[in-house]
KOLTORLUM-837558 format. One record per residue (C-alpha): residue in one letter; y, x, z. Coordinates in steps of 0.05 Angstrom, whole numbers, padded with zeros to 5 digits, always signed. Example, Ala and Ser with C-alpha at 12.3 -4.5 7.8 and 13.67 -1.06 7.14 Angstrom:
2
A-00090+00246+00156 S-00021+00273+00143 
***
This chain:
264
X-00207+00181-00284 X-00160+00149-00231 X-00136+00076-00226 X-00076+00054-00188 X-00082-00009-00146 X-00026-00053-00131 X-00026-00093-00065 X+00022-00156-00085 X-00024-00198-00038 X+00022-00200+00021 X+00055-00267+00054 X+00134-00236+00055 X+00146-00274+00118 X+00202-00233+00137 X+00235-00247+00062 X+00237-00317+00083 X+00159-00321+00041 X+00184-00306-00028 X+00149-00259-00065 X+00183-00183-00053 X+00149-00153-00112 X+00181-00204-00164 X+00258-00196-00142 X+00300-00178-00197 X+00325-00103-00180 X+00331-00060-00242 X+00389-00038-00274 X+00347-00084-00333 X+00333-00138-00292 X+00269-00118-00275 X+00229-00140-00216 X+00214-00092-00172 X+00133-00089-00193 X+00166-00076-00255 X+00198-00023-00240 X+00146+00009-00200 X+00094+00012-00248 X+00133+00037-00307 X+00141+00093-00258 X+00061+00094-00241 X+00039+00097-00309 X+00072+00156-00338 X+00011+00190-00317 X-00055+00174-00340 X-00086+00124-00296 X-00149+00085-00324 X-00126+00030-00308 X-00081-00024-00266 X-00115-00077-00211 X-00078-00122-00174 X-00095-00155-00110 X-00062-00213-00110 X-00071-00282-00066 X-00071-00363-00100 X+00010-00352-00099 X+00029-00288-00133 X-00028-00280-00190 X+00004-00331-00234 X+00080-00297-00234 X+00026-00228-00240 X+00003-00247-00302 X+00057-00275-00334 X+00098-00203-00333 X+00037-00165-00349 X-00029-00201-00384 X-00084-00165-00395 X-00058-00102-00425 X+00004-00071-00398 X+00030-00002-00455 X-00045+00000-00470 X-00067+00004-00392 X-00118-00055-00386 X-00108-00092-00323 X-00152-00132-00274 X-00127-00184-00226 X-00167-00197-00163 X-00148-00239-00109 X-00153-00233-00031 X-00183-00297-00008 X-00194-00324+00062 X-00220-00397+00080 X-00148-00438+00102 X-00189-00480+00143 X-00202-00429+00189 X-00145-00386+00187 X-00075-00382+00184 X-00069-00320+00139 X-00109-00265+00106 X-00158-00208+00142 X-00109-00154+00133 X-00099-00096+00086 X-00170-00071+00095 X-00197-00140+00076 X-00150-00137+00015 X-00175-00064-00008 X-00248-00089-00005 X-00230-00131-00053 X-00239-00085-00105 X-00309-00054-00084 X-00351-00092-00140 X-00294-00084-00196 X-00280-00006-00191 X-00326+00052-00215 X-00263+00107-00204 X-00221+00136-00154 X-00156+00107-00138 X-00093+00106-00108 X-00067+00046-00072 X+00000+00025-00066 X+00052-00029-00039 X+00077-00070-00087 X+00134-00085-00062 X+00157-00003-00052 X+00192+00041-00105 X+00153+00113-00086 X+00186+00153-00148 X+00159+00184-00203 X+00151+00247-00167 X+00107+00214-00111 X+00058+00183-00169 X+00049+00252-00208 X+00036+00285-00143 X-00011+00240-00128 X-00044+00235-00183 X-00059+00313-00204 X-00076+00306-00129 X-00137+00254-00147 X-00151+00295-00225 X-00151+00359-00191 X-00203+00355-00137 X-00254+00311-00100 X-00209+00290-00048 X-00182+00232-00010 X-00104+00232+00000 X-00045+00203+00040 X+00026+00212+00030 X+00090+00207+00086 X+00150+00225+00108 X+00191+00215+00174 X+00190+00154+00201 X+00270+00153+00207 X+00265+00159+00129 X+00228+00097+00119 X+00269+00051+00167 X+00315-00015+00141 X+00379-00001+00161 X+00364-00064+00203 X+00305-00108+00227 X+00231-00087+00245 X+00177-00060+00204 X+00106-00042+00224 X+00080+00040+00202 X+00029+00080+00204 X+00041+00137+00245 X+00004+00204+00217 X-00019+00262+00260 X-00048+00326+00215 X-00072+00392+00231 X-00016+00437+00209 X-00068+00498+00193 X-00113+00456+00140 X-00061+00402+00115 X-00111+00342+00137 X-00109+00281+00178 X-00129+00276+00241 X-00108+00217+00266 X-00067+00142+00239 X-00053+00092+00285 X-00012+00025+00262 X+00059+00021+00302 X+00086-00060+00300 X+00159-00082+00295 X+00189-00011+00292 X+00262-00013+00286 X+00331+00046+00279 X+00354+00016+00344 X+00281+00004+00384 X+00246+00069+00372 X+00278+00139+00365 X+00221+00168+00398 X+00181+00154+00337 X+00232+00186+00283 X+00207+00254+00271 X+00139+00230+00266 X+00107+00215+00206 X+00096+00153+00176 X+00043+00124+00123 X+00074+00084+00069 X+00009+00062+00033 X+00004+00109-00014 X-00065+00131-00003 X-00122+00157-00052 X-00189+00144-00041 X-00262+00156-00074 X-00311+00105-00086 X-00359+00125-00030 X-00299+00104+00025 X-00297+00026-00001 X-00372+00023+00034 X-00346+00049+00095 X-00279+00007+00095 X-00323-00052+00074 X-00376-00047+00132 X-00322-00036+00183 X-00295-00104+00152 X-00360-00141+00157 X-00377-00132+00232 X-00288-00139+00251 X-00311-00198+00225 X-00360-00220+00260 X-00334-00199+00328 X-00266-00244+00311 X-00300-00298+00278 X-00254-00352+00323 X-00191-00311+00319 X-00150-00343+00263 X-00092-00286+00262 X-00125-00221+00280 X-00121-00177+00219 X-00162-00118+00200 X-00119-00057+00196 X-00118-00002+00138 X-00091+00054+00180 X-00136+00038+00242 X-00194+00040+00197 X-00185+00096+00168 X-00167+00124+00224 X-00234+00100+00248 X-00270+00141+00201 X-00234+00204+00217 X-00257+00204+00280 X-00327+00192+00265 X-00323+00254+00220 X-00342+00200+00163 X-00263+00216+00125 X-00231+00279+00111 X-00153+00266+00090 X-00109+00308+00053 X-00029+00299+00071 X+00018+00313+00022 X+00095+00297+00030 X+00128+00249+00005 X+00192+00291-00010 X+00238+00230-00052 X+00269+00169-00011 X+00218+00108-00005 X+00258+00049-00038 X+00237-00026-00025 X+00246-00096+00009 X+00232-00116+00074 X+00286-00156+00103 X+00333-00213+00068 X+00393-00174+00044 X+00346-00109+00025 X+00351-00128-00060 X+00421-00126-00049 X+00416-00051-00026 X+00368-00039-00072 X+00393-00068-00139 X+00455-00028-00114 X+00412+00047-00112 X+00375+00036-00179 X+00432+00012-00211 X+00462+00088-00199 
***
């Protein structure tokens, strides 16, 4: 069995803080979570988990309650102490999440991306087929706003045996800043893992942690992480290709774009 995880957690600063994931893009009106999990669950995930923060679980719910086309559903939230800090741990905080509420394998995604329904069923005979951890891309050029900066994960894998050997997190990447980086591929967070890597990802967490305890905007890094593990011969990563355009928001303006695609 494999569940598909969600990541709606995010703060959308560069869409001016309001939630990505609940713009109104389909050619129904849907929102684009919506729209992204209809596409998910035409294969036969276990179930749905989102991680969510205090802001989005509420507007979660309400489209989706506890059973979603008879997919149950489980709503977890990434929590930090405010007092201290300014904004979340980062995306592997937000994957630990889940550690004590998951007994499958799963495949986590964006929630504010539309990957396609071939991306999903790839993925997913990916997971059913074999006892493997996964990550799909595509060039970097192919995943860039046609304006403004976005951070990627930039992939490096052994051409012979099709695995990773090497992420590292790229900041404010942009069409006009960074031709160099085009060809390359990128990591769009769609990324399978087995239960055994939460442990990892989650003691990796704990001592980040500790060693940034007075840092109140230093984040914890999915890609690095992983990347982490790699190296310490702890993670072996099977690339596939994401072969279908990547569709989503970053930028103010993007739904326009967007709403304009699906629509066709």
């Amino acid at each position: 069995m494999t569940v598909i995880v969600f990541l709606v957690a995010g703060m959308s600063s560069r869409f001016g803080g309001n939630p990505k994931h609940l713009t109104k893009v389909g050619p129904n009106n849907e929102t684009l979570i919506e729209y992204s999990v209809n596409q998910a669950i035409k294969n036969k995930f276990s179930k749905i988990i989102f991680i969510t923060n205090q802001k989005s679980e509420k507007d979660i719910q309400n489209l989706f309650t506890k059973i979603y086309k008879n997919i149950p559903i489980e709503y977890i939230q990434q929590n930090y102490d405010r007092n201290k800090r300014i904004r979340p741990w980062g995306t592997t905080d937000a994957i630990c999440a889940i550690r004590l509420h998951i007994d499958d394998p799963f495949i986590l995604v964006n929630g504010d991306d539309i990957y396609g329904e071939g991306t999903f069923k790839r993925g997913y005979e990916l997971m059913k087929e074999r006892n493997i951890n996964i990550i799909g891309g595509l060039q970097v050029i192919k995943t860039l706003p046609k304006t403004g900066n976005v951070n990627r994960g930039i992939i490096n894998i052994n051409a012979q045996t099709n695995t990773v050997i090497g992420l590292k997190e790229k900041l404010n990447i942009s069409k006009i800043g960074n031709p160099e980086l085009f060809q390359e591929l990128a990591n769009v967070n769609f990324i399978g893992l087995q239960l055994n890597i939460l442990d990892k990802l989650n003691d990796i967490l704990n001592k980040f942690k500790e060693n940034n305890i007075n840092d109140e905007k230093i984040e914890c890094l999915l890609p690095d992480n992983l990347h982490e593990l790699i190296e310490k011969n702890q993670l072996v990563m099977t690339f596939f290709e994401i072969t279908n355009e990547i569709l989503g928001i970053t930028n103010p303006g993007d739904e326009v774009i967007l709403k304009e695609k699906l629509s066709k």
